[in-house]
N, C-alpha and C positions, 0 to 999 in steps of 0.2 A: 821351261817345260813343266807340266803338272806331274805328281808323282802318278808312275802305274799302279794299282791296285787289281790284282787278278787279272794283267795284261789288258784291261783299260783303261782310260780318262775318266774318273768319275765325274770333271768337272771340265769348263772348257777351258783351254789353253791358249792365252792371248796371244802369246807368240808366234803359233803356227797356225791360229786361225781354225783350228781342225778342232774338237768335239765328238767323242764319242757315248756308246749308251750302253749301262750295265742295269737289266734290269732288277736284277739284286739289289742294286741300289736306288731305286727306284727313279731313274734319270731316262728323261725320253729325248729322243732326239739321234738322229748319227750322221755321222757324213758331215762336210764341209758347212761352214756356217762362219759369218762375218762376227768375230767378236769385239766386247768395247773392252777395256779393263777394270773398268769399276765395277763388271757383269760378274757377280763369283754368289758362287752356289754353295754355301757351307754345309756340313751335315750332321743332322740332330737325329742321337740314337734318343729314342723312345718305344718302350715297350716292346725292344728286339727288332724294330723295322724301322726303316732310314727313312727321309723327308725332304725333299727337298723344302730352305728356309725361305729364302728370298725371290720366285721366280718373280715375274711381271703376270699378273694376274689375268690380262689379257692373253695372254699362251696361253692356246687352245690344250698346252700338254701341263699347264697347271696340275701339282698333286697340293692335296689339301694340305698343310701342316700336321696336322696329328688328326687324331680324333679324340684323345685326351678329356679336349675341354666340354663331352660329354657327360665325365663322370665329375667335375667340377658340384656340380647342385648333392650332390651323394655327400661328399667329403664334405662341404659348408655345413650341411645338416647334422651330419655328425658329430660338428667343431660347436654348435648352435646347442645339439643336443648336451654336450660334455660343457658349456659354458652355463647354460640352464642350471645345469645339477649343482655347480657348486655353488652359485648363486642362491639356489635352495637351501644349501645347508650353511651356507655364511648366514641367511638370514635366522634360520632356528637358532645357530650355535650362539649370534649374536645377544640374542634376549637373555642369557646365561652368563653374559661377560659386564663385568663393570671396571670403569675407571679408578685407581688409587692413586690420589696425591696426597703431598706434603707441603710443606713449605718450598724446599729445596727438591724434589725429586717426582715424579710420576710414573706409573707404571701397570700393571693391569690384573685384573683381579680374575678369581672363576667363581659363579655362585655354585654351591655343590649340597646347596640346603635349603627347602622353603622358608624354614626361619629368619635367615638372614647369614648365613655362615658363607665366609667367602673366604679362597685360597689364594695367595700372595707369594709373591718372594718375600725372603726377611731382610735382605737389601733395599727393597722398596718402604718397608715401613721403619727400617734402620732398629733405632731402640724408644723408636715413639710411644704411645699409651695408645692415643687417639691418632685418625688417617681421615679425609675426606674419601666419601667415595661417592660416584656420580655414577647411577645406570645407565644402559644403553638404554634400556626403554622407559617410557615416557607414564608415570603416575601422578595423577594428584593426589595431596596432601590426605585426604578422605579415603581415597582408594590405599594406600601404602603405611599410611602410618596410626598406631592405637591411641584413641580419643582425640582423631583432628578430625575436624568438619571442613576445612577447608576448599575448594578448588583450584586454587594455584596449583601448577607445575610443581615438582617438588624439582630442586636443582643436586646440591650437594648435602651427603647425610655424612651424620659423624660416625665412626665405625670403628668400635674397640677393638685393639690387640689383643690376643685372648692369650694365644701361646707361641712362641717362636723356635725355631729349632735353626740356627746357623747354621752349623755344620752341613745340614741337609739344604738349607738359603727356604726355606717354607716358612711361612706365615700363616695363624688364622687370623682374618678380621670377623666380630660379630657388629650388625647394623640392628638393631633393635625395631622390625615391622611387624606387620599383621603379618600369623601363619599362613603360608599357602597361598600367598601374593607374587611371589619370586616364583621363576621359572629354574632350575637347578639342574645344572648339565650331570648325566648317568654318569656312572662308574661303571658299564659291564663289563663282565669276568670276559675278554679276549684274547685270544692268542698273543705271542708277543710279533710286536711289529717286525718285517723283515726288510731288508736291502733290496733298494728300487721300490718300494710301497709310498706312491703319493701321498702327501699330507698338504694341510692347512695350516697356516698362525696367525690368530687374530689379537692385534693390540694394539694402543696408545699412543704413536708416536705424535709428532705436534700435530698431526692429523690424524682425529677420535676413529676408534673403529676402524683401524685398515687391515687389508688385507694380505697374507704374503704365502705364496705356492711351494711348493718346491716336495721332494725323494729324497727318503732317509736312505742317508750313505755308510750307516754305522749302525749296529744293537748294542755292542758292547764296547764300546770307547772308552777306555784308562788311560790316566797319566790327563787327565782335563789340563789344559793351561794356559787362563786368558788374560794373562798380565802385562800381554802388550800392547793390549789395547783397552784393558778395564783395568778399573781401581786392585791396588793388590788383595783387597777383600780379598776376592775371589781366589788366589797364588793361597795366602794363608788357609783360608775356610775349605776348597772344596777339596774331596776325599779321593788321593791320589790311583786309590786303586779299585773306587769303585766305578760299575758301571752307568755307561749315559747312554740316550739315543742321541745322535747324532743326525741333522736332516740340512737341504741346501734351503731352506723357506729360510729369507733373510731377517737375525733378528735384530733390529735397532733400537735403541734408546724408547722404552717407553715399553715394549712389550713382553718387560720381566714380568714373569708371574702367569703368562695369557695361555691361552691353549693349543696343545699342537693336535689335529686333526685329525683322521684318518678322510677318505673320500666318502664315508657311509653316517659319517658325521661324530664319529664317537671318539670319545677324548682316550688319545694314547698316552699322551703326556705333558709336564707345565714346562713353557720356556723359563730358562733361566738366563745365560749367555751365548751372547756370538761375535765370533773376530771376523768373518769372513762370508762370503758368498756359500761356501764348502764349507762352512766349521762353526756351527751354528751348533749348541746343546739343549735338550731337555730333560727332566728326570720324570723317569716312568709313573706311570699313573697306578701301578699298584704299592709301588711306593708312598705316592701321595694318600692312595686311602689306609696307609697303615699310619700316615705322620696324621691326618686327620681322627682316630680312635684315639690316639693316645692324645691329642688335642682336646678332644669333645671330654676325654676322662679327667685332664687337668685340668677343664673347666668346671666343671660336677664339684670338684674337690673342693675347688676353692670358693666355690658359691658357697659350700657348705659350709668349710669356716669361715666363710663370713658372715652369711646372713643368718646358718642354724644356733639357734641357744643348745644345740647339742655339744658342741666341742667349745661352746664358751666360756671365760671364766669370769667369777663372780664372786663379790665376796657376800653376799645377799643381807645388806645393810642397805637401810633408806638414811641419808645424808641432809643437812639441811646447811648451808653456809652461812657463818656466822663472822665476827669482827676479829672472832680468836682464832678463825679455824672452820672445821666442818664438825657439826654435833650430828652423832651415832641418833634419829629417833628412831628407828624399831628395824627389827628382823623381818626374814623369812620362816615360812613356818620349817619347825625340824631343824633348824641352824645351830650345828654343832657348834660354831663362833661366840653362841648366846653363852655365854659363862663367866665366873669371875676372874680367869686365866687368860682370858681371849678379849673380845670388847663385849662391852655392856653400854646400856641406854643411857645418855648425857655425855656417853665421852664425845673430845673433839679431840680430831684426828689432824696433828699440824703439821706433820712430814711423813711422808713416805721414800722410802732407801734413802734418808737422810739428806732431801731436797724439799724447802717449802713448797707446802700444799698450796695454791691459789686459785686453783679450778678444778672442776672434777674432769674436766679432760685429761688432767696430769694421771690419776689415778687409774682411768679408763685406757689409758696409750700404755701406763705401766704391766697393768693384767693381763692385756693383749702382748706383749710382751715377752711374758714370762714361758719360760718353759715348763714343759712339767714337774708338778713336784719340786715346784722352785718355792721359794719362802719371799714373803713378803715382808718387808720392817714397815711398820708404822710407830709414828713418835707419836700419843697420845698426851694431855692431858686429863687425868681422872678428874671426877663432883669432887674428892676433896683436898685435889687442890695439887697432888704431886703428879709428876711424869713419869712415864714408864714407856721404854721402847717394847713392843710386841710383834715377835714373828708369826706370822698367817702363810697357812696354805691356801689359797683360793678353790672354791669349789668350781664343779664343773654341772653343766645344765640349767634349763629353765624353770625347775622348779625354786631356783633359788636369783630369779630375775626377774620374773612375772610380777609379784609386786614392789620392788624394790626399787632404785635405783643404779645402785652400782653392788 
């Protein structure tokens, strides 16, 4: 027998051949009725009103199934809607990402500069100089690069390491293009992300450019710890008690460095590590634009000693190589050096710190070398004939390198 429900048969009962109707439940029919047993009418709640699932469509007492499948075209359109958007903003965010390889590793970049300034993990570029890097979007040589005519595709550029910060896992690479060819994803001043806020991560794995969805689970995640499933880099280097965001967008191999998303397009934060479906890290994006200043500043510095004759030293002597040595022909103007205590025109200079002279590169690695207010030895021989070590300060600036040599 079928169970009672509110002292009817909601359904018929093979056994007794008997069938009744409750039209709360939306079953027509009463009084005696021949049944089969394959004949069962199960019941589907939808929308607080019952249905019969299975009649024979032929019963004149047929109820439709639902009416449901009315609002079906509503719900597509919305899923169509919400598939459009991100689609939109993978393809802008795209133009802003590039690929970083090495020999041994791959992984993915952000452009955060029309110049060419691009942010990396420093896992990704390890302790390289130089990194490949290949854009998402497509330039010829003409278009992207200063004094090429070209039209080929440009494929892969070389891209200096400028500054690295471990501890933090950031990197900058700089590529050397025409200004204001690169597209450079914003830094806006945003709220900080919150628990349940959709994101995006776009990176590099053996397949360029993919894409991976997922809700940050975490704002302040401490105690990071991905050592059982990545290199202990990570156990040593990352900062036990600082904070991470935490999101389910899966990160895999290849998409250190890429970017984590918000749905409005804007960069919250750079992947660095993930063990898991759930346990996925990045570090905040106002973090990165503070490791990015102090980058851009220890770039500045060191362009300047290298390239300014301001912090250069010089001992502002013209040299000329000779069989014995190098002979002293002439100074810079004002050259406190010019004396009979110091050198003078004819000498040749055949050791410095007590190593043969053989090229003036020796001499030039030496200067560059020195710290300040360090003393220089040179072993000279004088015009008449005797030796004399002499200690030298090197001067500093370009008035005493402009016409000189060394």
């Amino acid at each position: 027998m079928a169970p009672k429900i509110g002292g009817q048969y909601p359904i018929c009962d093979p056994d007794s051949g008997v069938g009744h109707c409750c039209n709360k439940w939306g079953l027509c029919g009463s009084g005696p009725m021949n049944c089969h047993a394959p004949y069962v009418l199960p019941v589907a709640i939808i929308c607080g009103h019952y249905y019969r699932q299975n009649c024979d469509r032929n019963d004149k007492t047929f109820v439709p199934k639902t009416q449901f499948p009315k609002q079906w075209p509503i719900r597509r359109a919305r899923l169509d809607e919400s598939k459009q958007n991100q689609q939109n903003i993978y393809n802008k965010c795209l133009q802003s990402v590039a690929k970083v390889g090495t020999s041994s590793t791959f992984g993915t970049g952000i452009i955060v500069r029309t110049d060419g300034l691009i942010v990396t993990n420093a896992h990704v570029v390890n302790d390289l100089s130089f990194v490949g890097i290949s854009l998402a979007k497509q330039f010829t040589a003409r278009e992207l690069l200063v004094g090429e005519t070209g039209t080929d595709p440009v494929g892969v550029i070389r891209g200096q390491v400028v500054y690295c910060e471990p501890q933090l896992d950031l990197a900058l690479v700089r590529i050397y293009v025409k200004p204001g060819v690169l597209t450079a994803m914003a830094f806006p001043d945003i709220p900080a992300p919150n628990v349940g806020q959709h994101v995006m991560a776009i990176g590099n794995p053996r397949v360029d450019h993919s894409l991976e969805l997922g809700v940050i689970n975490g704002v302040d995640d401490r105690g990071v710890d991905v050592s059982d499933s990545y290199d202990q880099y990570y156990h040593m280097l990352i900062r036990p008690k600082h904070p991470y965001i935490t999101h389910t967008a899966l990160i895999k191999p290849g998409y250190s460095g890429g970017p984590l998303i918000d749905m409005s397009g804007r960069l919250i934060g750079v992947n660095f590590a993930g063990r898991r479906q759930y346990n996925n890290f990045a570090i905040y994006s106002s973090e990165v634009k503070d490791f990015m200043d102090r980058g851009l500043e220890f770039e500045r510095q060191s362009l300047e000693k290298k390239c300014s004759f301001v912090n250069k030293k010089a001992l502002g002597v013209e040299l000329r190589q000779e069989p014995q040595g190098f002979r002293v022909c002439g100074f810079s103007c004002h050259n406190s050096l010019n004396n009979i205590n110091q050198l003078q025109i004819d000498d040749i200079v055949q050791q410095i710190n007590g190593k043969e002279l053989t090229r003036i590169g020796q001499l030039i690695d030496a200067l560059n070398n020195m710290n300040d207010n360090q003393e220089l030895r040179l072993h000279v021989l004088r015009k008449a004939g005797n030796v004399q070590n002499i200690d030298i300060i090197p001067h500093f600036g370009d008035k005493y390198i402009s016409c000189v040599k060394v």
